[in-house]
C-alpha positions in Angstrom: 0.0 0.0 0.0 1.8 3.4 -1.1 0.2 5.5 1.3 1.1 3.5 4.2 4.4 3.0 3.5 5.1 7.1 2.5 3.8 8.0 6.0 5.5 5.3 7.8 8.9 6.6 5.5 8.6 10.0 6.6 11.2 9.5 9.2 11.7 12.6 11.4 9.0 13.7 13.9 6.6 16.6 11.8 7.5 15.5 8.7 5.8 14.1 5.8 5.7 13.2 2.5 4.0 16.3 1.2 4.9 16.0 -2.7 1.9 16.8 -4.5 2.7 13.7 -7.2 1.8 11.7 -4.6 -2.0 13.0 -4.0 -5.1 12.5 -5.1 -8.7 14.5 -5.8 -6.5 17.6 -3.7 -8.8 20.6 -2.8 -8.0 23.9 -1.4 -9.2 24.8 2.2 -7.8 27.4 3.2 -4.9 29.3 4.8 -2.8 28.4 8.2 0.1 30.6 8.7 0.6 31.6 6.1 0.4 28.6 3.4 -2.4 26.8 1.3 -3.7 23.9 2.9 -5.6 21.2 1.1 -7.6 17.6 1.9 -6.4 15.2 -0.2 -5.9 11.5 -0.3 -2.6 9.6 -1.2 -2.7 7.3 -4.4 -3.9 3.9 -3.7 -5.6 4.9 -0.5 -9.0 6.3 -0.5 -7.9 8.0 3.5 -8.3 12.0 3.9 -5.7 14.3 5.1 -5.4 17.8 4.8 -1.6 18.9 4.9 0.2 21.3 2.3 1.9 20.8 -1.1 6.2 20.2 -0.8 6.3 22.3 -4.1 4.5 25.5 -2.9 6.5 25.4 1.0 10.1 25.5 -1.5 9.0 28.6 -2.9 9.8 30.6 0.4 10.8 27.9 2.7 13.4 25.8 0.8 14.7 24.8 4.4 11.6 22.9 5.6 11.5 20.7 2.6 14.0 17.8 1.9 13.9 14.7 -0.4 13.1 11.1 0.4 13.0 8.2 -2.3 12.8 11.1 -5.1 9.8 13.0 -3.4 9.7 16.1 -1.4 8.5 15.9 2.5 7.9 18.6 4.4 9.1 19.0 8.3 5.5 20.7 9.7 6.5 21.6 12.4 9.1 23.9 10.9 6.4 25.8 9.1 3.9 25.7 11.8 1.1 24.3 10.1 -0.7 20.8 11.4 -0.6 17.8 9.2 -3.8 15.8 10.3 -5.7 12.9 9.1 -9.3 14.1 8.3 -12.4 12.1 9.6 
C-alpha cells in the first residue's frame, strides 16, 4: 500500500511526505500561517488528510522541505502548520 508505506517513510517527527505527485482529488481549504492547505488522499488509498503541497513550502521555505525516495517531505513543524488525518 503506497500511502502506508510514504507515511510510515517519513522519518523525522513533523515531517511528511507532502509532494503533490503523490496526491489524489487535492482541494483547497484554506490558509494556516501563512500557506495553502488542502484535503487530499494519497494514491492507492482512499484516507483524507489535509496537509500542504512540498512544491509550494520550497518557494519561500526551501529549508523545511528535503527529499526522500525522489519526493519532497515537508518538516510541519518547521512551518507551523498541522498535518492531520481528516475524519
Amino acid at each position: 500500500q503506497i500511502a502506508g508505506g510514504l507515511l510510515s517513510a517519513a522519518g523525522t517527527v513533523g515531517s511528511f511526505m507532502s509532494d503533490e505527485r503523490l496526491k489524489d482529488n487535492i482541494e483547497y481549504i484554506g490558509m494556516e500561517n501563512g500557506f495553502k492547505t488542502y484535503e487530499f488522499n494519497y494514491l492507492g488509498s482512499d484516507d483524507k488528510y489535509k496537509g500542504v503541497m512540498a512544491q509550494e513550502v520550497m518557494i519561500d521555505h526551501p529549508d523545511a522541505v528535503d527529499v526522500r525516495n525522489g519526493f519532497y517531505r515537508v518538516n510541519y513543524d518547521a512551518i507551523g502548520v498541522q498535518f492531520e488525518a481528516v475524519g
